[in-house]
C-alpha positions in Angstrom: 10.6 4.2 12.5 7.5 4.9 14.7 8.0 8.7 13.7 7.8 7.6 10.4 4.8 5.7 11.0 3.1 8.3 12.5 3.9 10.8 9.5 2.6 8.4 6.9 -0.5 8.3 8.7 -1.2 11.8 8.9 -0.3 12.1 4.8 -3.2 12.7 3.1 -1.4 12.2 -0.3 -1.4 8.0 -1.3 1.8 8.4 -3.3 3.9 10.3 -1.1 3.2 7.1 1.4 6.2 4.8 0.4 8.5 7.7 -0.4 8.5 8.1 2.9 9.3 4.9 4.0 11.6 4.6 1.3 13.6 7.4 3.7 13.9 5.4 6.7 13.7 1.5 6.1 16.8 1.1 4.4 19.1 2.2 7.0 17.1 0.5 9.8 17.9 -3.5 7.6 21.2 -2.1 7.1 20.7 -1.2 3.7 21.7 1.8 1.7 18.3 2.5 -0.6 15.9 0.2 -1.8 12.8 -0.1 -4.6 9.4 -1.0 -4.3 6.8 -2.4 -6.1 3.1 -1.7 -5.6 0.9 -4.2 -8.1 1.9 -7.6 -10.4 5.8 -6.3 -11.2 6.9 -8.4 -14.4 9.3 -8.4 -17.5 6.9 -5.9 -19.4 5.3 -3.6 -16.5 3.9 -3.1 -12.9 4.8 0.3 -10.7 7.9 0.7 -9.3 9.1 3.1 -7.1 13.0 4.0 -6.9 14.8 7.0 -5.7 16.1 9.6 -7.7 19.4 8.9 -8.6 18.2 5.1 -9.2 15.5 6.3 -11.5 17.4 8.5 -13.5 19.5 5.2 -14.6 16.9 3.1 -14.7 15.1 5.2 -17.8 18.5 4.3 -19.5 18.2 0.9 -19.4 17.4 -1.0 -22.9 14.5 -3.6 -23.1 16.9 -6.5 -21.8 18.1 -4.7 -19.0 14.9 -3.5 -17.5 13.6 -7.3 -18.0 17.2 -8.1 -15.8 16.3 -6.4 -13.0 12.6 -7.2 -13.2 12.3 -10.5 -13.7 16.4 -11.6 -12.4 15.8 -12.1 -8.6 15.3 -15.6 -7.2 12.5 -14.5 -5.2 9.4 -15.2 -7.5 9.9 -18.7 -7.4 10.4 -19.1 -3.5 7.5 -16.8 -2.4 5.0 -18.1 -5.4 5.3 -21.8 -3.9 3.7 -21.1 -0.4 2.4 -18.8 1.8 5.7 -17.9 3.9 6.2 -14.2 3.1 9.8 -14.2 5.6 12.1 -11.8 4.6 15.3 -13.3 2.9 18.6 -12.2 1.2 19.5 -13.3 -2.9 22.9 -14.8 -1.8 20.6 -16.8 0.7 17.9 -18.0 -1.7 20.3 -18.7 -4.7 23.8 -19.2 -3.4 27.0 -18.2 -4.9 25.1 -18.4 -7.9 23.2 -15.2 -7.2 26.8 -13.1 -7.3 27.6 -13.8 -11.0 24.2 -13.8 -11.9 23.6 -11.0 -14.7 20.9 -9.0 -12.6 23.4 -8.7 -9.7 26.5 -7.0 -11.9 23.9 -4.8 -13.3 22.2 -4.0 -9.7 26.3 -3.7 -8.9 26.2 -1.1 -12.0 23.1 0.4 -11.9 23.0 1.4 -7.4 26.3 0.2 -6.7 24.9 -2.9 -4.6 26.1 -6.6 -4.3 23.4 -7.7 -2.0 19.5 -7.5 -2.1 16.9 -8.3 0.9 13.2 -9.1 -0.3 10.9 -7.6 2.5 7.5 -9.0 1.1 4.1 -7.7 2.5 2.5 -10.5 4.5 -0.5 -11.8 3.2 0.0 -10.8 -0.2 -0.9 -13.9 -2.6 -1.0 -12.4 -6.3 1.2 -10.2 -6.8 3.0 -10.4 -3.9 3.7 -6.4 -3.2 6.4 -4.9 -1.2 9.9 -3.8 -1.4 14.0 -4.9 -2.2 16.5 -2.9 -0.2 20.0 -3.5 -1.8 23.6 -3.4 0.2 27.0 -2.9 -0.7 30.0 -5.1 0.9 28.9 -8.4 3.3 25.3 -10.2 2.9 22.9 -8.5 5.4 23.1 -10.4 8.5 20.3 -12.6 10.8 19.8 -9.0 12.9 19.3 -7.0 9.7 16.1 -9.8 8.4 15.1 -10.0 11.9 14.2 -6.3 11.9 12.6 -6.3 8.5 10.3 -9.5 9.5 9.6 -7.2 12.5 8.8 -4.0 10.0 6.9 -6.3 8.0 3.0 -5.0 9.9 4.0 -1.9 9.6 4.7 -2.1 6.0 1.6 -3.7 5.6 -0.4 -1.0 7.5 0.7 2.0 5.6 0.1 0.3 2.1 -3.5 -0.4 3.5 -3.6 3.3 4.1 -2.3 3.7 0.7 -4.4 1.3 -0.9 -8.0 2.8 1.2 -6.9 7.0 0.3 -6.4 5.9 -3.2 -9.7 4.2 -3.0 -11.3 7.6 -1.4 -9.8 9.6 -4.0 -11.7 7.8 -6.8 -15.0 7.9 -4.8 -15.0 11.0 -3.1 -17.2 14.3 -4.6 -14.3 16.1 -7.4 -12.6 18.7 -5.6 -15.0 18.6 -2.5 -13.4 15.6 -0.7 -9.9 16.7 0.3 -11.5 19.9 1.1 -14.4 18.6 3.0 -12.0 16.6 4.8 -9.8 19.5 6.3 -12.8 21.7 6.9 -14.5 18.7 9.0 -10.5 18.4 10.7 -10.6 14.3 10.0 -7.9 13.0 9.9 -6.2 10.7 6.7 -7.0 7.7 9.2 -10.0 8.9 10.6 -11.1 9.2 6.2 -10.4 5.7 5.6 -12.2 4.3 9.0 -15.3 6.5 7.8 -15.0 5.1 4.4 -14.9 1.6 5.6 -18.1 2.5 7.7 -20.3 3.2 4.6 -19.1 -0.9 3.8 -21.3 -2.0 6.6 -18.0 -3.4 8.4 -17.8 -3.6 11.7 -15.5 -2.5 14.3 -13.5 -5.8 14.3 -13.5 -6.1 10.9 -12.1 -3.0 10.4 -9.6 -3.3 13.4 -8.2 -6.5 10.7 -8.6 -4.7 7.8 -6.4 -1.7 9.1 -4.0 -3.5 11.6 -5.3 -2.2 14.7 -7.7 -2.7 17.8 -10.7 -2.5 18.2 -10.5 0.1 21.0 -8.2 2.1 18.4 -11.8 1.4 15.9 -14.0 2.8 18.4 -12.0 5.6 19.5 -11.5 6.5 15.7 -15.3 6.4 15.3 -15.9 8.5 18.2 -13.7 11.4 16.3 -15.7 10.9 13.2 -18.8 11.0 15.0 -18.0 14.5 17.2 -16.3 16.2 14.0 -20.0 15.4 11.5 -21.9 16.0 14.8 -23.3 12.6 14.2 -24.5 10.4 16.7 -24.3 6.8 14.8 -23.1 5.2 11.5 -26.4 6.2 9.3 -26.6 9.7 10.2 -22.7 9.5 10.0 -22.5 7.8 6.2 -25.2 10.3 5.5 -23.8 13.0 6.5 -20.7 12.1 5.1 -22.3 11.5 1.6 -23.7 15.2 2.1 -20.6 16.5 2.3 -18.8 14.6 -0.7 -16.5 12.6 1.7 -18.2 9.6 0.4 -19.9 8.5 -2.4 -23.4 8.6 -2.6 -25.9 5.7 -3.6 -26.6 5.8 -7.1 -29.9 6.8 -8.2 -32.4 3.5 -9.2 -32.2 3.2 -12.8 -35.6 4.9 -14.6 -38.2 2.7 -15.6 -39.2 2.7 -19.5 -42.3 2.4 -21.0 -45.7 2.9 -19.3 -47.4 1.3 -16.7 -49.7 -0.9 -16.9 -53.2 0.6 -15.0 -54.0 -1.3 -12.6 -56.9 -4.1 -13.6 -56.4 -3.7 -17.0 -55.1 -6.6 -18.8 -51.8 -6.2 -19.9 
């Protein structure tokens, strides 16, 4: 997984982030493929992200269906009353119940799965984000949640990524950031420290916001710094903003109307 890590964090594409875990995190729980969801996920809408094959049957699903495997798990209810964001099975959370439950015969159906494992991002309050990773056969065992409560930073760390490159993507100069980026050889981390710069934060709040030291911060700056041929954050956020990595400060809206000259009455 730390190879996977290491890729997402060198991808300079935001949606091509979870694919990639998508690759690697099932087999590591014990699971055979898994879905994610990325904002509020509810009977009507929210992004979801599915391999493939799942996809493909998925889009064939009628209204009722879709709203099944939506809005069928016995998670909502169990992470919506708290703050504990633990990683737990459906046969765990609703009992024998769960396996005659219409949402699991058309998970059985739809990935050919009898088991589901909620691996919820931590600190998520509402909607709580993250990922289900389904299994055929047995329950997944105490080992198989262990490991995904383990995952569970590193989850959280590349869908900060995500969340802070989609953020850059908005802001950034049209067409000049990606290529202002490579030409200035920063890094997709090294980006989203330097955009979290021009927000004034410092090195320990950005060390929380991204998951990481503060010597990790600093070292990250020091990059940023030697590839703008800056020497501290203002000339670096001004240079940056030169160069269309960042946005620059709007302009002051223009005054209307004339002046008054001074000592005259108004």
């Amino acid at each position: 997984m730390l190879s996977v890590a290491v890729a997402a964090l060198h991808e300079r594409e935001p949606e091509r982030l979870w694919p990639l875990l998508a690759d690697a995190l099932p087999g590591l729980c014990g699971g055979e493929t898994l879905i994610y969801k990325l904002d509020d996920w509810n009977e009507s809408g929210g992004t979801v992200g599915m391999p493939p094959a799942v996809a493909d049957g998925f889009a064939r699903l009628g209204d009722e269906e879709v709203g099944l495997l939506r809005e069928g798990y016995p998670f909502a209810p169990l992470y919506a009353g708290g703050p504990d964001r633990t990683p737990v099975t459906a046969r765990r959370t609703a009992g024998r119940a769960w396996t005659g439950s219409p949402t699991a015969r058309l998970i059985d159906r739809l990935v050919a799965a009898d088991h589901v494992l909620a691996v919820p991002l931590p600190g998520t309050a509402y909607p709580i984000t993250g990922c289900l990773v389904y299994r055929s056969g047995t329950d997944f065992t105490d080992d198989h949640v262990e490991t995904a409560l383990r995952l569970q930073p590193l989850l959280a760390a590349v869908d900060q990524q995500r969340q802070l490159l989609e953020r850059w993507q908005r802001l950034s100069a049209p067409s000049l950031g990606h290529d202002a980026a490579e030409e200035c050889a920063l890094t997709p981390r090294e980006t989203t420290v330097l955009l979290l710069l021009t927000d004034a934060l410092t090195a320990a709040a950005i060390g929380r916001r991204l998951g990481i030291s503060d010597r990790t911060v600093h070292k990250h700056v020091e990059n940023i710094y030697r590839k703008l041929g800056t020497r501290d954050r203002i000339s670096t956020v001004l240079r940056a903003q030169q160069l269309g990595l960042v946005p620059a400060p709007s302009a002051p809206p223009e005054r209307t109307g004339t002046p008054p000259v001074v000592g005259s009455r108004p």
